[in-house]
N, C-alpha and C positions, 0 to 999 in steps of 0.2 A: 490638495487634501488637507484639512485643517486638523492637524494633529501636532499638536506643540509640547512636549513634558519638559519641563523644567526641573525635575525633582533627579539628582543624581543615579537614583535605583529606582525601574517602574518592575514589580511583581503583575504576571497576566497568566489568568485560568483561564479566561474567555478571547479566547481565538480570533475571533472577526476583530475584538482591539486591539491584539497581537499583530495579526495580519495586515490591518491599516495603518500599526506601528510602523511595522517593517517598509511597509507600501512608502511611506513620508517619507522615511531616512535613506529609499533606496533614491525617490527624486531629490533628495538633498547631496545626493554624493557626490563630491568634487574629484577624488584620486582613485580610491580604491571600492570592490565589494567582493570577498571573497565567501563563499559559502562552503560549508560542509555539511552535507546530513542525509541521512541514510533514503528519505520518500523523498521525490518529487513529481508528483503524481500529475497524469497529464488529464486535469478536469479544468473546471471553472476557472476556478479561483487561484489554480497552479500557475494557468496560462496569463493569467492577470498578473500574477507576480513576477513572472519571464517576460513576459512583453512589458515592464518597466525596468527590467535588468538589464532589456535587451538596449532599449532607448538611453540607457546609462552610459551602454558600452560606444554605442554612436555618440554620444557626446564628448567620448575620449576619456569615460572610467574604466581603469586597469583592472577586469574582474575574470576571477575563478570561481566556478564552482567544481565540486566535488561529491558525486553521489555515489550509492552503493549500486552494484549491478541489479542484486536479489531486489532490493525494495525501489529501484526505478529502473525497469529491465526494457522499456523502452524510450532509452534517453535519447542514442544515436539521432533518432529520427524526432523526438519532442525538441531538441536542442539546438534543431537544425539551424535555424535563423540567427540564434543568440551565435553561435560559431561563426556564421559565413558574415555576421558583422564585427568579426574581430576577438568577440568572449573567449577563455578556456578555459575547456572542459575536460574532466576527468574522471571514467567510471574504475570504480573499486571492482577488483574481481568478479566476474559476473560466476553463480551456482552451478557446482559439473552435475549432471545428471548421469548416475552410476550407481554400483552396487559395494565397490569397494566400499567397507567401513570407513580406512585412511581419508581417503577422497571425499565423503561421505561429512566427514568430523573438519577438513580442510574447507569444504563448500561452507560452514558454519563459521566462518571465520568473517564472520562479517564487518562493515564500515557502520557503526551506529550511534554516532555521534551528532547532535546537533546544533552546529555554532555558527552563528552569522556575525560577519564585522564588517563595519563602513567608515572608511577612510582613516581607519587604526584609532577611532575618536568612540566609538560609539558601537556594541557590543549585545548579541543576543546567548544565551545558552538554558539549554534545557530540557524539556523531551515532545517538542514539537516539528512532527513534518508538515510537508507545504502537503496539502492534498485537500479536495472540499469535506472527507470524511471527517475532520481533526475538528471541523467548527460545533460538530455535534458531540464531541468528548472533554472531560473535563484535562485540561493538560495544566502546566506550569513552567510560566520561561521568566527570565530574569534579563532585563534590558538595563545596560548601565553605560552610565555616560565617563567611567573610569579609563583611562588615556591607556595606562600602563597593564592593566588587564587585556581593552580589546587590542593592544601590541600581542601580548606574550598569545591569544588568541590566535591572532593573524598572521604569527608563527606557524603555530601548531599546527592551521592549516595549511601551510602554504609546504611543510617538511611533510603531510601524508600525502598532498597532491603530488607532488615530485615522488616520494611513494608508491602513487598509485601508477606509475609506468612498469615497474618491476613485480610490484607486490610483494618484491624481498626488503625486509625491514634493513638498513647496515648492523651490526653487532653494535658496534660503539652506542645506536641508538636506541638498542636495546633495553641499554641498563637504564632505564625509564626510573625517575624520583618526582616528588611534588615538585613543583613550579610553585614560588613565592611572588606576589607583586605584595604591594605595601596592605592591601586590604584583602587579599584572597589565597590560599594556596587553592592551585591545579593540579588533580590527579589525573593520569592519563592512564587510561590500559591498552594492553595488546593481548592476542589469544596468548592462554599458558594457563596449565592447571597449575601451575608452583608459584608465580607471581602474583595474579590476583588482587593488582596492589591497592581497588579502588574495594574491595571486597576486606583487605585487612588492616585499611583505614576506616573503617564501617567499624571493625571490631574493635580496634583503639579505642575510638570516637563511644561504645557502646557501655565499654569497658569503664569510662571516667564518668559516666553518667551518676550521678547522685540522687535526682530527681524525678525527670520524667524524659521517656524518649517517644517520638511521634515518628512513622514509618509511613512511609504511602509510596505505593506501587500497584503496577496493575496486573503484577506476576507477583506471585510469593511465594516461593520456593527454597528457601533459605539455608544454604547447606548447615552441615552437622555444626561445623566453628563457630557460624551465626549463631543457630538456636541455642548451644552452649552459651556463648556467651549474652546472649537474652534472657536463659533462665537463671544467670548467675544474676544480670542486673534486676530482676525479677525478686531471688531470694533475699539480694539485701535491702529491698524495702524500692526499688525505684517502678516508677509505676509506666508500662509500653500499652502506647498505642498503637495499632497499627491499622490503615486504609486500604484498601482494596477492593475492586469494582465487583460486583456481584456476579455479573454476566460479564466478560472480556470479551475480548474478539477473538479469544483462542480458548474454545471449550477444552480441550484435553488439561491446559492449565486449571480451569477451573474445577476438574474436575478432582485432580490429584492434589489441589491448592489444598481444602479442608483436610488431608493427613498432617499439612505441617500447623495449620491453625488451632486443631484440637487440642494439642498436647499444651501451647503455652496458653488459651482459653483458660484450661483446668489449673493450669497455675496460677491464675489472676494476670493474665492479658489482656485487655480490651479491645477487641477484635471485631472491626466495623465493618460493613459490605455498603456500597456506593452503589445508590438504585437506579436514578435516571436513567444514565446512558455507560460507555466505558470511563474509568478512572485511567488517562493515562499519565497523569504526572507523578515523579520520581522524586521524592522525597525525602531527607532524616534530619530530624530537627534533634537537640541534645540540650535537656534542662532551658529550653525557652532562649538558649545565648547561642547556641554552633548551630548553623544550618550548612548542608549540603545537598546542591541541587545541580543536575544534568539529567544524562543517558542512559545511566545505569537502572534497570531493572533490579529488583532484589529477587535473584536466581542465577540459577546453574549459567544458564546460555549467556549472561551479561558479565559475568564475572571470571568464567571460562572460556569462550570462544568467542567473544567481538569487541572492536575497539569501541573502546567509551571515554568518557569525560565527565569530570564533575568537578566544581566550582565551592570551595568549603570557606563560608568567613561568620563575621559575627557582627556584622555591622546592625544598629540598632533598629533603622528604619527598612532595612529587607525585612528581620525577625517581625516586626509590628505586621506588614503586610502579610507574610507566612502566616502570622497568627490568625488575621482574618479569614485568610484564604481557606486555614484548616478550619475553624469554627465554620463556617458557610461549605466545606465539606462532611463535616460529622451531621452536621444539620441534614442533609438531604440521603441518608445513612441507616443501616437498621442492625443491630446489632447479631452477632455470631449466634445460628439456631443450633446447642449442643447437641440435643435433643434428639432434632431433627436428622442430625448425622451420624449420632449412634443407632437411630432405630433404620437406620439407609437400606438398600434391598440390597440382594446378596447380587443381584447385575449390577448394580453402582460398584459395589467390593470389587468385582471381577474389573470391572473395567480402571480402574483404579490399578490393577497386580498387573494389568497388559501394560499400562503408560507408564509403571517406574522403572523399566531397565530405561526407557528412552529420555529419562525427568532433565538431564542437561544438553537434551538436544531443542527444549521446550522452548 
């Protein structure tokens, strides 16, 4: 497969170069391939990517993956081959189906991280699953060739895989802080309404803005702290954009999204909808210099109930392609119809008053 980058940082919106990224570095791996991520969907282009994982692991590479039960509920049996040639595998809690609330809020506790690393050399994160769906979405991952990043990476995975036998985190590892390498800090989260810690690095990060902040997600649901501290960065002169996909692949978001859009609209937000297909990349750039990109959704359910990751630096040549990336998404974009949402029919209102007791189960 002739796929060669030589550039220390490759930014990818377009999935099929992603995928044939990943495809090269999986047949280049000598030691390790450890995988985390929430889909691994049993289509196409899944199978294509397991049957070189799998070829890997017969060659005598030492790989783990690691998925979520909810978003690949039939792995037992898609993983079968990659196992019984030596791979391991490990599913994250699979969803109780129940009435209890408790049970209910605990099922929401999702694995929804997406990190790939090969041979602790060479480093994927972002908000891309493997499935043939993702080639038709606008996503955004970050592939580096940084030693000491896809290490602390290959950590992280390897301490929720061991994890995912119990599902009880230890305390000690609880007390969750950024991870430093020389070019990155790492935020990790775990479910907890009080921690939140990749949610009130958002707000820091929101907080020192001077100039201009760029948001892209395909959820926008931003709790009270966020909008607060956006309409603060608002009233001192700093100018927010924010992206999100017009239609998602989760109508009830889409639905209830325009309550939280309206309000910072009318304050001078610049507030884009993504037409083609879904926006699923995960996004905050800060004054053109800090970018932050992983897992995290900007809402309740990412920030509340599932594990994530995100990757925060300022290196010159990420931001240059970020910038691309974002210009070639405003581009295909149509701006916020106020209008159109305050004249909404009084069934759009209603349906909108049904989904907000449930807005951080979205």
């Amino acid at each position: 497969m002739m796929v060669n980058i030589q550039e220390p940082y490759q930014i990818f919106d377009d999935m099929m170069l992603f995928y044939n990224s990943l495809l090269a570095d999986i047949d280049n791996a000598k030691k390790t391939i450890y995988i985390e991520v929430f889909k691994f969907h049993d289509d196409h282009f899944s199978k294509r990517i397991l049957a070189q994982i799998t070829k890997a692991v017969q060659r005598g590479v030492h790989t783990k993956i690691l998925v979520d039960g909810w978003g690949t509920p039939h792995a037992n049996t898609f993983f079968k081959e990659f196992v019984e040639s030596g791979g391991l595998l490990r599913i994250w809690d699979k969803a109780h189906i129940t009435f209890n609330w408790d049970v209910i809020i605990k099922s929401h506790h999702r694995d929804h991280r997406k990190i790939f690393t090969i041979d602790n050399k060479i480093s994927y994160i972002g908000s891309a699953n493997i499935s043939d769906y993702n080639l038709a979405w606008r996503e955004l991952m970050l592939r580096s060739k940084d030693v000491h990043f896809a290490q602390k990476l290959s950590r992280i995975i390897h301490y929720q895989f061991v994890a995912a036998k119990t599902i009880i985190m230890p305390q000690k590892k609880r007390r969750l802080g950024s991870l430093f390498t020389e070019n990155f800090e790492i935020v990790r989260d775990i479910p907890s309404t009080k921690r939140s810690l990749v949610k009130k690095r958002y707000i820091e990060l929101i907080n020192q803005a001077k100039k201009n902040i760029f948001i892209e997600s395909p959820y926008f649901l931003p709790s009270s702290s966020l909008r607060f501290a956006m309409e603060k960065a608002i009233a001192r002169g700093v100018k927010i954009v924010v992206i999100t996909p017009k239609h998602s692949d989760v109508k009830a978001v889409d639905i209830l999204r325009d309550r939280y859009i309206a309000p910072l609209y009318e304050m001078g937000a610049d507030i884009r909808l993504f037409k083609p297909n879904n926006l699923h990349a995960k996004l905050l750039m800060i004054d053109s210099k800090i970018f932050s990109i992983g897992s995290s959704n900007f809402d309740y359910r990412s920030f509340r109930h599932q594990y994530e990751i995100v990757a925060i630096g300022q290196q010159s040549e990420i931001i240059q392609q970020l910038q691309s990336h974002i210009y070639e998404t405003l581009e295909q974009s149509e701006s916020f119809d106020m209008e159109h949402w305050t004249n909404r029919s009084r069934w759009e209102k209603f349906k909108e008053h049904l989904i907000i007791p449930i807005r951080s189960l979205l």
